[in-house]
C-alpha positions in Angstrom: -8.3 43.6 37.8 -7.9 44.9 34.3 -4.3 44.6 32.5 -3.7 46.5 29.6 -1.5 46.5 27.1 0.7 50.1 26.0 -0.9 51.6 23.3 2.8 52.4 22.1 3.7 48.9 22.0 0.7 47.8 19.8 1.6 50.2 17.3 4.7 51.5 16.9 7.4 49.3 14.9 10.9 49.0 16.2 13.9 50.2 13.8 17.4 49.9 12.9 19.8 52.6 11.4 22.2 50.9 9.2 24.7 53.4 7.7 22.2 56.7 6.8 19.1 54.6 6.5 16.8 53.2 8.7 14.8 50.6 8.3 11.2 49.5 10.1 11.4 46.4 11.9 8.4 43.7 11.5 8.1 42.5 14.8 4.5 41.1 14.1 3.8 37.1 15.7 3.0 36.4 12.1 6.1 37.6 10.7 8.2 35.6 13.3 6.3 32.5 12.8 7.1 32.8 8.9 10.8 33.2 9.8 10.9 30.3 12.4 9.1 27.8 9.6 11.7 29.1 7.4 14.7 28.3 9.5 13.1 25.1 10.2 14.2 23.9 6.2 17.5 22.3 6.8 18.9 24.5 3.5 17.9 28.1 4.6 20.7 30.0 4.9 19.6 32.0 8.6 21.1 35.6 8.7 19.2 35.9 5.1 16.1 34.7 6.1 15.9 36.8 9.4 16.7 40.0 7.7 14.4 39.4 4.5 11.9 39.1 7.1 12.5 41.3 9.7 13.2 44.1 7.5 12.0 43.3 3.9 13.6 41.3 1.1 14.4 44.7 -0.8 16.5 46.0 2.7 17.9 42.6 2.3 18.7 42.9 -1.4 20.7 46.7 -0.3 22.5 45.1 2.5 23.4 42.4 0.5 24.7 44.9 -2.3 26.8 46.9 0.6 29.0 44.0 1.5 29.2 44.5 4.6 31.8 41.9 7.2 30.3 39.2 8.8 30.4 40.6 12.5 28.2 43.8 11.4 25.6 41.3 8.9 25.6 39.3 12.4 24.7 42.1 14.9 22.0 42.9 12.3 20.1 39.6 12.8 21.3 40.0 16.4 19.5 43.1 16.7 17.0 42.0 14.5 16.2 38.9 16.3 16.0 41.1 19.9 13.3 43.7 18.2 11.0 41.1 17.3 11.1 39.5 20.7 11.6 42.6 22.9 14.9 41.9 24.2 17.6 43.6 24.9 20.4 43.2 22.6 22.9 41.9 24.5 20.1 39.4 26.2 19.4 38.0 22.5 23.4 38.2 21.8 23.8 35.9 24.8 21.1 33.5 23.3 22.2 33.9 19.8 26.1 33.0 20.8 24.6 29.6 23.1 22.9 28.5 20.0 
């Protein structure tokens, strides 16, 4: 028997629309593994380093400069954080909100 895996979901990159732009998602095992190391150091500060990750320090730098509340900044790395694993958002909300 002969699995394969969907030719869509080797190379197409998830995204997220945050006000008019959208951003790529890096969903790659690599990129996560950087970002789990990272939260690993007891002074990272974890919506930052998910986001600089998943989307880029610069989309980082812009969010940062829009000032956006908490909640939204949370549902960002939420949704972030469900991308790169290929959850459903409110799957990775349940596991975000145990944690």
């Amino acid at each position: 028997m002969l699995y394969t895996v969907d030719k869509d979901r080797l190379e197409k990159r998830p995204e997220i629309r945050i006000r008019d732009k959208v951003y790529v998602i890096d969903n790659r095992l690599s990129t996560f593994e950087r970002m789990r190391r990272e939260l690993d150091k007891a002074n990272s500060a974890e919506m930052g380093v998910v986001i600089s990750h998943g989307i880029g320090h610069d989309a980082y730098v812009e969010l940062m400069e829009m000032d956006l509340p908490f909640g939204v900044m949370e549902d960002i790395v939420i949704i972030i954080l469900a991308a790169i694993q290929d959850l459903e958002v409110e799957e990775a909300r349940k596991r975000f909100r145990q944690k």
